[in-house]
N, C-alpha and C positions, 0 to 999 in steps of 0.2 A: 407407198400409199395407193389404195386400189382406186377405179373410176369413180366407185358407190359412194366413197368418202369423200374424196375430194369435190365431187358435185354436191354433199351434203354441206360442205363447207364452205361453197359459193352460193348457196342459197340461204344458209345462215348468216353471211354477211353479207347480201342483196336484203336478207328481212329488214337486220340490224339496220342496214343503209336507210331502205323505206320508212321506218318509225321514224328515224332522226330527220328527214326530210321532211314527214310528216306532222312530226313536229314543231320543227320550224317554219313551215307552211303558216299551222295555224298560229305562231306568233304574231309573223310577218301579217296577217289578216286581222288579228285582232288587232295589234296597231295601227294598222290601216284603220280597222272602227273607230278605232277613239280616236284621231283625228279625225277622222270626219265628224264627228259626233263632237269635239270641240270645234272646226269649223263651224257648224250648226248655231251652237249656242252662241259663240263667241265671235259674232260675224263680221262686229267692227275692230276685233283687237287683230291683232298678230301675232299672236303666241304660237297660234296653232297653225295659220296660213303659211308660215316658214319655219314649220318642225319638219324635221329629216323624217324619214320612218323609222329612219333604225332608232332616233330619239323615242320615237311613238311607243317603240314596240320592246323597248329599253321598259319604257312606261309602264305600259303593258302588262307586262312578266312583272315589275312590285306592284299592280293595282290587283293581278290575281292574288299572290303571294299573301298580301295584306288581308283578301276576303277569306283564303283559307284559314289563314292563322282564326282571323276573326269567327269562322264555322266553326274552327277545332277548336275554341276557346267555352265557348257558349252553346254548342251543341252536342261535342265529343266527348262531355266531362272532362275537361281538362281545367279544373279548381286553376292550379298554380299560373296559367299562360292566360286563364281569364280574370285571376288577381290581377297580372303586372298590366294588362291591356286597361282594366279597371284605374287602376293607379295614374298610369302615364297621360290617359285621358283627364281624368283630376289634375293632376299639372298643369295639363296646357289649359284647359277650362283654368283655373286658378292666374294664371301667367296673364288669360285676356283679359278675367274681373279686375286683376290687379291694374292694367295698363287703362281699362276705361272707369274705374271708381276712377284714376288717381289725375287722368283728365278732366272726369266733371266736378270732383272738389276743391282742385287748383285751379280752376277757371282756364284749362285748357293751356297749364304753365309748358314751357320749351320743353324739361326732362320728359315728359310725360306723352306731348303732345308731336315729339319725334321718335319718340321711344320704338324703334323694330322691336315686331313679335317676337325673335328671338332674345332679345335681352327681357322683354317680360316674364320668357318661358324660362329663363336661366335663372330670374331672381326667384321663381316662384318653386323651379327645382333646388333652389338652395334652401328655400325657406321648408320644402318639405324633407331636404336632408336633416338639418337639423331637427324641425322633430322629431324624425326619427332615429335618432341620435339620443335627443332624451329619454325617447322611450326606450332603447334598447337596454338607454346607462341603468335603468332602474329595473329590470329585469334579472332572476335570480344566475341562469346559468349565463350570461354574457361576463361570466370575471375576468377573461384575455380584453375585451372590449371596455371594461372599468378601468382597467390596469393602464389601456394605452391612452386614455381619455385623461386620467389623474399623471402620468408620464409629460405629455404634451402641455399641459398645464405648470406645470414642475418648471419643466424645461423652459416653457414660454415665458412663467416670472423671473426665471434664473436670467436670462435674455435680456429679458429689458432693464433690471436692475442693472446688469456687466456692463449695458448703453450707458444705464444713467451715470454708472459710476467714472465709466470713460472719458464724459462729458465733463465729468467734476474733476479728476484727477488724472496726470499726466501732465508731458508740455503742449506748447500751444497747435503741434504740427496733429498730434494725436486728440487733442480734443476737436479739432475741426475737422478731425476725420470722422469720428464718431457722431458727431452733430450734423453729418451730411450721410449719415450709414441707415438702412433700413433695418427693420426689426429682425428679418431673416439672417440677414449678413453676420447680425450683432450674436443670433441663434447659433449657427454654423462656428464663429470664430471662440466663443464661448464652447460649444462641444469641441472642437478641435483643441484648446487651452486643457480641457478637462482629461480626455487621450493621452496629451503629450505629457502633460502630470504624470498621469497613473504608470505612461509607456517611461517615463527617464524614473521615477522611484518605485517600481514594480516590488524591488525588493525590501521597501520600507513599508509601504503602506499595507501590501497582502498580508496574511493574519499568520496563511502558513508558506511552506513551499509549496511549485507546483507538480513535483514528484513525490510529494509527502502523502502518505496513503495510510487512511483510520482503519478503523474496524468499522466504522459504520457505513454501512451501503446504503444508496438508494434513498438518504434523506431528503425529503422535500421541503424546499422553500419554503421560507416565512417564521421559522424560528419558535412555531407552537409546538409543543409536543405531542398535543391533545391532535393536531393533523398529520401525524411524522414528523413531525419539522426536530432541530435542536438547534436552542441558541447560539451554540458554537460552530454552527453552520447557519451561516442566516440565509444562503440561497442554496443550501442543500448538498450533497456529493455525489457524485456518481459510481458506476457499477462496480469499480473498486477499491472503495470508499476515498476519494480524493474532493477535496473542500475545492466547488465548483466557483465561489468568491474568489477564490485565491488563484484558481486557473484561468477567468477572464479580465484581472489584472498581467496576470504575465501574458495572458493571450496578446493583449494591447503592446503589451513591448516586442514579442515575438513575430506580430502578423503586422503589425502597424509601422514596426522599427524595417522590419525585412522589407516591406512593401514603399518605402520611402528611399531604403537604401536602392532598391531596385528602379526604381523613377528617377533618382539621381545618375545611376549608372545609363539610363535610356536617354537619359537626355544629354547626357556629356558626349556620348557615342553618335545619336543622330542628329543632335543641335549641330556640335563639330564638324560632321560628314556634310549636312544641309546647307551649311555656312562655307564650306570650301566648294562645293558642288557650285553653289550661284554665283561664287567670287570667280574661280578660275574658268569656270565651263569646259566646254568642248570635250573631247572624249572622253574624259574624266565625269563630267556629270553627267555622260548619255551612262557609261557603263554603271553610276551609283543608282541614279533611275533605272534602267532597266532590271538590277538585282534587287531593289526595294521593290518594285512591280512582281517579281515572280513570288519573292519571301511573303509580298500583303495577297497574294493569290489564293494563298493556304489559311483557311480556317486558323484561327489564331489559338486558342482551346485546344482544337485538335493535335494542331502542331506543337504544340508545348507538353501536350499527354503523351504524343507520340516521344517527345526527346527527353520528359524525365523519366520516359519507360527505360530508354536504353540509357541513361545516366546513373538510376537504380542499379543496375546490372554493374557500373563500372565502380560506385560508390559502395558495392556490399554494405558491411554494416555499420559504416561510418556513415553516420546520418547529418553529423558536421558536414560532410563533402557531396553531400546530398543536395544539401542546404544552396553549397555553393553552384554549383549545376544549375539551381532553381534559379539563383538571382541572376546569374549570366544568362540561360535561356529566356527567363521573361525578356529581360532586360533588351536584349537583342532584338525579338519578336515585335516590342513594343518600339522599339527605337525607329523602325519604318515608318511609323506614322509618326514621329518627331519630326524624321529626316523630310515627309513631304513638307510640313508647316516652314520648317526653317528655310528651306530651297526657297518656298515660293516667299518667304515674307523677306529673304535675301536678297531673290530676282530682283523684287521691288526697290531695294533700297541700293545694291552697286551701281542703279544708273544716275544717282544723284549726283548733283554738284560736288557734294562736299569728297565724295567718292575718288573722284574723279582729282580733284586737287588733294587728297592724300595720296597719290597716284604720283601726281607730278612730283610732289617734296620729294620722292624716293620712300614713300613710306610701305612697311613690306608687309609680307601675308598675316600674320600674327597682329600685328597690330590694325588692319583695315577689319578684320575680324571681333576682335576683342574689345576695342576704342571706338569703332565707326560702326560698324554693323548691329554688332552686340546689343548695345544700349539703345538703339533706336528700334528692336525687335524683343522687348523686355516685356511690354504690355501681350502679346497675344502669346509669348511660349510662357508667360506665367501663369493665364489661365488654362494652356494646354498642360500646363503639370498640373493643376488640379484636376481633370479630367483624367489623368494618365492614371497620376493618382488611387483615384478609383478605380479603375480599371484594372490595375496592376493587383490594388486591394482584392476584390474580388477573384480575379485571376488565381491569386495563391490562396485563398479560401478555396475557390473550386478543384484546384489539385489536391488540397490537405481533405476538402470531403471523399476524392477520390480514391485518398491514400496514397497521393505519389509525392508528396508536396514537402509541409515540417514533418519533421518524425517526431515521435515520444522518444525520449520523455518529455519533450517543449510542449507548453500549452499552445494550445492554435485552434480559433475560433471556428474554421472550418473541421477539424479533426472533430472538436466538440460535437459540432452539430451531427455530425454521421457516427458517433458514439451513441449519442442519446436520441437520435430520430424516433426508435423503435416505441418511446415515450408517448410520441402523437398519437398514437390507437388509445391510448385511456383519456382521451378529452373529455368523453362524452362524461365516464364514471369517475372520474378522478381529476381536474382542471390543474392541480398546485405537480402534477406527474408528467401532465403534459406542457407543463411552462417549462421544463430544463432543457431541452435542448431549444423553448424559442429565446432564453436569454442571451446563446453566443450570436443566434440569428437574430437578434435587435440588436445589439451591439454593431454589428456587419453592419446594419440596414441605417441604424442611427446614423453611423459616421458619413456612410454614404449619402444622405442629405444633406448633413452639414458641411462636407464640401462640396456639394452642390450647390449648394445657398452662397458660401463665399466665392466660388468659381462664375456663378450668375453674376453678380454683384460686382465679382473684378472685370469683365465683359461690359458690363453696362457703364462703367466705370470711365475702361479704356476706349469706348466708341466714342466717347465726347456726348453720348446721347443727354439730354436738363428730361429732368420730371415734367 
């Protein structure tokens, strides 16, 4: 490096230095102004006589930010940023009319008259999501958004009916569950009922196999002819010609059965580990923590891409032993965050009495585990397999869109979606083209709320928390 450079390259970063100083100069001084400038106005409060500056100047930098956007909105032509600024201001206007009409007609009632601007501004952002909700529904190309509006509806009477009917039928343990269940829970356990159907008789209910392949390609959903569609496909096939109804019935037994097997195996493996770690301690559970620490170190995704890369490799073309690779590696991966829950919800319960006196009787490791621990740690690893659950779900959907995951010929709702992606480009021209590949991705998406809803539910359930 000659002297000429190297002094060009301290005076390049002397420049750089000076702007950045300079700039934070005039932060630091504008924050200073508005404080002072709130001192000024506000001389009896204390808002502003004990703000830090760096609070000021925090201030500062969004009170510019805010004027730019606002110049570039209304002065810069910028339609779309001077829409939403339009809009948002409507809201909150709307949120204050709503909060003082609803004091001076109620003569100034409690709701009303404690009511924070923020919950004004939240009813009033609700009320203009919904209209705008209607208006979208009745608009010609929104048909993904009619679709999921008439879906939600579907599902939400399917719900409450499954409630009502729980309430009516059954014994007495089960209707008093039901009769203390919210609508969501009742949503969740009603899709998850509907899954487990389709996943234990895949092979009764589908119309065809899921290796069975037409001659017809490319049919779209909906069963018109007059759109592509044919009856004897009611959601269409794909690129060569396999009846896409029939593939996200076996999807369900393939991705939903595999994904449960695997959450069983995670949980046997780190419940077990978690429960002996807190029972015996001492070296034994410094060394399972410290290798649970390095394993949850690693990108979870990653590491699981990285080890059915080289599982591929040992599996050749037995896609069977593929398979099995797959559930062992999640299964492992996943069982680290079993093994923390269990440890600690362990730790908590070996210092008990009762502990403690199955101790004295002579009672041995299998049993203080199985009988004493077990059952008294049944509420919070229940709702951690619903989470797992999902987890797990997703997990082997995101290998099989990668390609390292199920093989074909197995249907699998991840594999679907990265078959049919290339679909999404004709949205615009085509809507019934671009719904094949979102149907394996609502199916993913569905189930995953619906054990969500019941895994909230069991949480709320088991904290002891009343309504």
């Amino acid at each position: 490096m000659t002297f000429d450079n190297a002094f060009g390259d301290l005076i390049a970063f002397f420049g750089g230095a000076g702007t950045f100083l300079l700039a934070l100069g005039v932060i630091v001084f504008a924050g200073f102004l508005l404080r002072s400038v709130g001192q000024m106005l506000d001389h009896k409060g204390e808002t502003f006589n004990e703000m830090p500056l760096i609070i000021a100047s925090i201030l500062a930098i969004l009170l510019l930010a805010a004027v730019s956007l606002f110049w570039s909105a209304f002065f810069g032509g910028r339609a779309t940023l001077r829409t939403i600024i339009l809009v948002v201001a409507g809201i909150a206007l709307a949120g204050w009319l709503f909060r003082y009409l609803g004091q001076m007609f109620t003569n100034n009632a409690p709701m009303f008259r404690d009511m924070p601007y923020g919950v004004a501004f939240g009813y009033a952002l609700a009320a203009a999501a919904v209209i705008g909700g209607v208006w979208l529904y009745f608009q010609e190309n929104a048909l993904f958004f009619r679709w999921a509006v008439q879906g939600f509806i579907l599902f939400g009477i399917g719900a409450f009916l499954f409630r009502l009917l729980g309430r009516h039928v059954g014994t007495t343990g089960s209707k008093k569950l039901f009769r203390a269940m919210p609508l969501t829970a009742s949503f969740g356990i009603y899709i998850i009922l509907i899954y487990a159907v389709l996943a234990v008789f895949a092979g009764v209910i589908a119309p065809h196999g899921q290796e069975e392949i037409f001659t017809k390609v490319n049919v779209l959903p909906g069963g018109d002819p007059a759109l592509g569609g044919d009856p004897d496909f009611p959601l269409g096939t794909d690129q060569i010609g396999r009846d896409l109804l029939s593939r996200l019935i076996y999807g369900a037994q393939n991705t939903v059965g595999i994904a449960f097997a695997t959450t069983c195996l995670a949980f046997f493996l780190g419940g077990s580990l978690g429960f002996l770690a807190a029972t015996l301690g001492g070296w034994l559970d410094q060394f399972l923590s410290r290798a649970v620490d390095v394993l949850m170190a690693i990108p979870a995704l990653i590491f699981a891409l990285l080890l059915m890369t080289i599982a591929s490799a040992w599996a050749g073309s037995q896609s069977w032993l593929l398979t099995i690779y797959m559930i062992v590696i999640i299964a492992v991966i996943d069982s680290t965050r079993v093994f923390r829950l269990a440890r600690a919800v362990g730790v908590n319960i070996v210092v008990m009495d009762y502990i403690e006196a199955a101790k004295l009787r002579g009672e041995g490791l299998s049993y203080l585990i199985f009988r004493e621990i077990l059952p008294n740690a049944t509420a919070p690893l229940l709702a951690e397999f619903g989470l797992r659950f999902c987890f797990v779900f997703l997990t082997i959907a995101s290998l099989s869109f990668l390609g390292v995951g199920i093989q074909p010929p197995l249907a699998d709702w991840g594999t679907m979606v990265r078959d049919l992606a290339q679909f999404i480009n004709f949205a615009a021209f085509s809507p019934l083209t671009a719904a094949l590949p979102l149907l394996a991705a609502g199916a993913i998406a569905l189930l995953t709320v619906a054990v969500n809803f019941v895994v909230d539910w069991m949480l709320h359930k088991s904290s002891g928390l009343k309504e």
